[in-house]
N, C-alpha and C positions, 0 to 999 in steps of 0.2 A: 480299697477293697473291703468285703466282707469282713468283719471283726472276727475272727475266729474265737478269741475266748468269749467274748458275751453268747456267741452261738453255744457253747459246751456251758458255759452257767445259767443260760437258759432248760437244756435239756439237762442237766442237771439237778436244776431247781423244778421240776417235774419228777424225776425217780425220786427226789427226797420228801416228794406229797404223797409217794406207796407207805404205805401201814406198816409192809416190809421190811421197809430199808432200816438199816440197822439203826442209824442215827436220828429216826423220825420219831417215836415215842409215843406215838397217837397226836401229836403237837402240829396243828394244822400251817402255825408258824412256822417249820424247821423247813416247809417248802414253799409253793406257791403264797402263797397268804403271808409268808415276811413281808413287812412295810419299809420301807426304803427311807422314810424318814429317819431309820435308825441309824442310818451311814453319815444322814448329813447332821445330823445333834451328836453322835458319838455315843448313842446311848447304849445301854446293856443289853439291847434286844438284837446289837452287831450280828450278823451273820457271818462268822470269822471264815468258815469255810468257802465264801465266795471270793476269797480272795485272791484262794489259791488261782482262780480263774481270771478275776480284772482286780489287777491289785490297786487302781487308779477309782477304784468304784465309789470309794468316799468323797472323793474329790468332784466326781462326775456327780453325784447326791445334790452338791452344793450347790456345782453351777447350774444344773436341770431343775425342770419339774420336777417335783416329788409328790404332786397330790392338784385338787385343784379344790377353790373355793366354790362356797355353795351358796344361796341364799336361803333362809329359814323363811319360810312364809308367813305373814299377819307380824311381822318382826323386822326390825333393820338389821337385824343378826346375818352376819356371812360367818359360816363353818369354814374349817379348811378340812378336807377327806385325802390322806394320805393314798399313796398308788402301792397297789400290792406288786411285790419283787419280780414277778414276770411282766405284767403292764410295763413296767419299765425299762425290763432288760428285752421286751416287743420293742416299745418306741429307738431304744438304741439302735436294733437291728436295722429297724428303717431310715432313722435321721439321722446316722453317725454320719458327720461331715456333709456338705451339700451333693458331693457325688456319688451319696448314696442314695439319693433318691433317683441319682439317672436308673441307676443298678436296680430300680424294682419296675422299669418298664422293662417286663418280661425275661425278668431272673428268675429262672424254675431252678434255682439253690433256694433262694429265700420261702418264694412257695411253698416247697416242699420240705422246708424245715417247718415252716409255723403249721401247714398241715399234717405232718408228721406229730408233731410234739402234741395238738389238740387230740388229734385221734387218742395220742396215749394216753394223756389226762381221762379223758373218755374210759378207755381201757380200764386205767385206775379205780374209776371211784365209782366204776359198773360192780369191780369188783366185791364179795361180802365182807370182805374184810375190814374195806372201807369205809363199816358200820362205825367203828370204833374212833371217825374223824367225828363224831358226830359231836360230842362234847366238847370238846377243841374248838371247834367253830363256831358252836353257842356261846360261849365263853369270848373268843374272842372279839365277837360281831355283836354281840350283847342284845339276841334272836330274842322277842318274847314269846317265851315258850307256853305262857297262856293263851295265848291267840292261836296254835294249830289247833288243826282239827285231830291229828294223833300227837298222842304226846312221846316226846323224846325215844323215849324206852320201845316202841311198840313194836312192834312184828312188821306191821306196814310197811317197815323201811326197811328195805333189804338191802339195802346199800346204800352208803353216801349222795349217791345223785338220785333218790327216792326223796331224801332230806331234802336236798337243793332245790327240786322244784315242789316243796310241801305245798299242800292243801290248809286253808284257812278257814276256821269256825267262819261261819256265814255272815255272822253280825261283826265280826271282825274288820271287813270294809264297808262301811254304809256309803249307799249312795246320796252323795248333797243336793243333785241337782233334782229341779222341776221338771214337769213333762217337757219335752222336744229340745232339751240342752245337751251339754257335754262333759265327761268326766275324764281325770285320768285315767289311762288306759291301764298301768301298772304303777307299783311302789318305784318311783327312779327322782331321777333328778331330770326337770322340766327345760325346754324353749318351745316358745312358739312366734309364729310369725305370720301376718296378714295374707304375705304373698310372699312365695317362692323365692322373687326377687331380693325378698328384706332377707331372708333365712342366707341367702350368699352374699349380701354387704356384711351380716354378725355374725356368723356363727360359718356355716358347711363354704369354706373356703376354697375347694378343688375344684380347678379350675375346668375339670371334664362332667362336675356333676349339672345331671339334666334331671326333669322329670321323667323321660324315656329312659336314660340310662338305668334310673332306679329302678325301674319296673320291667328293664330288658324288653322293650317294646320299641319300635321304630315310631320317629316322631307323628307319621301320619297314623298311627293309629289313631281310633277314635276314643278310647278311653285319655288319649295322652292330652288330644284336643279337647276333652273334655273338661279335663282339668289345668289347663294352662290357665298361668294367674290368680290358680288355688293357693285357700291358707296351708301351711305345713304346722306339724307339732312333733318335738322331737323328743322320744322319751327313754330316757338312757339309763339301764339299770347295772349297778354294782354285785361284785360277788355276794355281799353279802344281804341284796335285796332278797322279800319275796318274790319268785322268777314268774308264777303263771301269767301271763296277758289276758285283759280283758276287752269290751267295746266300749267305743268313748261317747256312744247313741245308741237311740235305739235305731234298728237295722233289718235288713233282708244278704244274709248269705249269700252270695251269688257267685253259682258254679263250687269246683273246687280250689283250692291256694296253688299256686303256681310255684314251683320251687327252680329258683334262679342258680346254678353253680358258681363258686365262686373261691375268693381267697378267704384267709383265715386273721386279717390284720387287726389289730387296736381298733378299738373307737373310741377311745379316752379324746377327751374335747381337745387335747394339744395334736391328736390326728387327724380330728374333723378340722380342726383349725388350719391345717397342713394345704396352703397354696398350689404345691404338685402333685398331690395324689388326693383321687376321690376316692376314699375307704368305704364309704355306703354302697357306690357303687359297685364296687371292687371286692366285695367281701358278699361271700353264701349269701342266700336270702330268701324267703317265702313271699309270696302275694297274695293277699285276700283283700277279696271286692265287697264290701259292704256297698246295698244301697238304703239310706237314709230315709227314714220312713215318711218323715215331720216334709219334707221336700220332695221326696224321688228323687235326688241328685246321689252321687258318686262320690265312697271315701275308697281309696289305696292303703290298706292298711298292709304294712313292711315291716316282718319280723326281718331285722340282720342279724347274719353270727358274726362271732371275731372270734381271738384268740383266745383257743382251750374250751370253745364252747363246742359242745357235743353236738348236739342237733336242735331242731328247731319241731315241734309236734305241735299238733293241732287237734283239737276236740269237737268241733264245731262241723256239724254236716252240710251238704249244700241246699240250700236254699231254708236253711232253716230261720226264723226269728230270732234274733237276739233284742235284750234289753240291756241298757245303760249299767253297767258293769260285770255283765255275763260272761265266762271265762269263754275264752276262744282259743288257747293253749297255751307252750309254757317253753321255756329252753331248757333243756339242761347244762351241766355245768360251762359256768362261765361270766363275763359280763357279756352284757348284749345291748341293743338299741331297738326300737321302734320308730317308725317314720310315718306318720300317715299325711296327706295331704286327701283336703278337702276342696271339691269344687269351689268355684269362688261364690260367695253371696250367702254360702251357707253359715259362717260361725262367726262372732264377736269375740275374739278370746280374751278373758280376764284382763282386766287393762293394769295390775298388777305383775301378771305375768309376761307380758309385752313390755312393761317398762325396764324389768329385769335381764329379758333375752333382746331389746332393742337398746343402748344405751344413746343418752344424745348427744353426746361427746363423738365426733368425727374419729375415726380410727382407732375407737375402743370394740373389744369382741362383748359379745354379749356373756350373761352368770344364769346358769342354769338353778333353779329351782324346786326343789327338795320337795316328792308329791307323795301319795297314797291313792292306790287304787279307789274311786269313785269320788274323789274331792274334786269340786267344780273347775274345770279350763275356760268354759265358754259355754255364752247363750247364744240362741238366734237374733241375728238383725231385728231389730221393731217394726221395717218396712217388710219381713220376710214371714210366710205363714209357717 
């Protein structure tokens, strides 16, 4: 059954992210943002008060994830990026024991906890108080604070989640690519794949994800036909990314974004990775139809939420123009993912970035790839105009 203490050091580890709480200090650590690697090395940054709750959580440290590898690009460098103390005490709620995953087809306890506890966080750092996380999490995220367009101190930020999804001086992401290519969409950690079909051999492992399912549309629609046996690109941002989204072409708006209901679960890649539940699916999500200028063909671009992410806002009007890294909106707090899949025929994706998110080892998952807003993913085909 439901773990009851990871459930209360969950919610927990949310009142101790309020500015309020007696024992938080403005220290964005004392709550959510603790890293869990300090349980399994035993280091000084322990969080002695969760113990009270799972007093096994060191142990748990050890044998689990605690973060996941990254690849540094132009580099054979693999990072390792620690999971912040709720990401983890998320993935328990889900994967404790194999019979808790029967227990999330259509457990409205779990539901309504991770919905619950995002909404607060929400709550939280709406709050002005919450101004005061702002240093704490520069500090620990190691933000450069020369690249906003306001700087730290400024009036502009009324509150912590003002900060979270900040505004970037202009020249701060340049665009790499040539006319009718593609860019990263946001600062995350990268996969991309040819076809659909490679993204469910490496990486989105749930067994119910479709391209309909993502997009909440039934298979015969025609958008879903349209892009059967499209590339996908999956672009997964950390707390402590810049959060706005941008286009990964240039483009025509089309219509308004579609907003999907949904749960509030991880997307940390040991979730996508997760064989019995499709979390893309399964979790909030927006819909925006880009079409592609350089072709007239069809991108799906999917903002998802997950857990502790507020909401999902868009900037972008319909039918308007976009170019190759033009902000299209933003989340607030939280981590989050993006999904876009592209008609087929349209993209080449970097044959660096393919090797890293395809490996060619049989029953290896793919290593996401460390990106920045407008740094090259892909060209067009030579055969394609």
């Amino acid at each position: 059954m439901l773990d009851g203490a990871i459930v209360e050091a969950l919610k927990e580890t949310v009142e101790r992210s309020d500015p309020q709480h007696a024992d938080n200090r403005n220290d964005v650590t004392q709550g959510i943002h603790g890293h869990l690697h300090n349980f399994a090395s035993g280091g000084p940054g322990h969080h002695l008060w969760l113990n009270k709750f799972v007093p096994q959580l060191q142990s748990l440290a050890t044998k689990y994830h605690v973060g996941n590898y990254v690849a540094i690009r132009g580099t054979n460098e693999r990072i390792f990026e620690s999971m912040p103390i709720y990401a983890r005490l998320g993935m328990h709620i889900l994967f404790y024991g194999r019979e808790q995953v029967k227990l999330l087809e259509g457990n409205k306890r779990i539901e309504s906890l991770l919905m619950e506890q995002s909404k607060r966080e929400g709550q939280i750092y709406d709050s002005p108080e919450s101004r005061s996380h702002i240093p704490s999490f520069i500090h620990t995220y190691n933000i450069k604070t020369n690249e906003l367009l306001y700087p730290p101190e400024s009036p502009a930020y009324k509150n912590f989640n003002d900060f979270f999804y900040r505004k970037l001086k202009p020249e701060a992401r340049p665009v790499q690519n040539p006319d009718h290519e593609f860019c990263s969409a946001a600062d995350c950690r990268l996969v991309v794949y040819p076809a659909v079909h490679d993204a469910q051999t490496f990486w989105i492992k749930g067994d119910e994800f479709t391209v309909p399912a993502l997009l909440g549309l039934d298979k015969s629609d025609p958008l879903c036909k349209a892009l059967e046996g499209g590339s996908l690109a999956s672009f997964r941002l950390a707390p402590s990314d810049y959060h706005r989204f941008h286009s990964l072409a240039d483009a025509t708006v089309v219509g308004k974004p579609r907003d999907i209901p949904g749960q509030y679960f991880t997307v940390n890649p040991q979730a996508v990775n997760e064989k019995n539940l499709d979390v893309l699916s399964a979790n909030k999500r927006s819909v925006l139809l880009l079409n592609h200028d350089a072709t007239n063909k069809k991108i799906a671009f999917v903002a998802v939420g997950a857990l502790l992410v507020g909401s999902i806002q868009w900037t972008v009007s319909p039918d308007s123009k976009v170019r190759r890294g033009d902000e299209l909106g933003f989340f607030a707090y939280g981590g989050s993912t993006i999904v876009a899949i592209l008609e087929p025929g349209m993209v080449e994706w970097d044959s660096d970035l393919v090797a890293n998110s395809a490996p060619p080892k049989r029953g290896q998952l793919g290593i996401e790839t460390m990106m920045k807003v407008g740094w090259s993913i892909g060209k067009a085909p030579k055969d394609k105009n």
